[in-house]
C-alpha positions, 0 to 999 in steps of 0.5 A, spaced: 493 500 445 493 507 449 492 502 456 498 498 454 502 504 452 501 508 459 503 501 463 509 501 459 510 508 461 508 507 469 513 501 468 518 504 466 518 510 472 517 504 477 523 501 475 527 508 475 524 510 483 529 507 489 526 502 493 526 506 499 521 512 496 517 505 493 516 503 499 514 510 503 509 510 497 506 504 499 506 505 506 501 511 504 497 508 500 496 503 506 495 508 510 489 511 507 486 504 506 487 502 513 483 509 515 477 507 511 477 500 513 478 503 520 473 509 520 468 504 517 462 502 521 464 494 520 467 493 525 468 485 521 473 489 516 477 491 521 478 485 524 480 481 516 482 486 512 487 490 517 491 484 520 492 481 512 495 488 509 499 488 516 501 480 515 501 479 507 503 486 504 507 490 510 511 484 514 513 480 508 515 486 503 518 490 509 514 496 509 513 499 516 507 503 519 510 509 519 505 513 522 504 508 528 503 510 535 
C-alpha cells in the first residue's frame, strides 16, 4: 500500500515537471551511468552499453549530451 502511494505521488509530480527540466534530469542520470560505464575496467561495456543509451534512450526521445566536448 505505501509502495503504490509513493508511485502515485512521484507520478503525479512527474506529470507536473516541464518537459525541458525532464529531460535535463534525464540527461544527468545518463550522464552518471555513461561515467561508470566509461571508468569501469570492461571495456565490452563500453562498446554495448554507451551506443544503446545513445541509440535507444537519447536519440529516439531527444535527449541531448549536454556535456559532450
Amino acid at each position: 500500500m505505501v509502495k503504490k502511494m509513493i508511485q502515485l505521488i512521484v507520478a503525479s509530480l512527474l506529470e507536473q515537471l516541464p518537459p525541458d527540466k525532464v529531460k535535463q534530469a534525464v540527461d544527468m542520470a545518463l550522464d552518471k551511468i555513461e561515467d561508470m560505464v566509461a571508468a569501469s575496467d570492461n571495456k565490452l561495456d563500453d562498446m554495448l552499453i554507451l551506443p544503446l543509451i545513445k541509440k535507444v534512450i537519447r536519440e529516439p526521445f531527444g535527449i541531448e549530451d549536454n556535456d559532450e566536448e
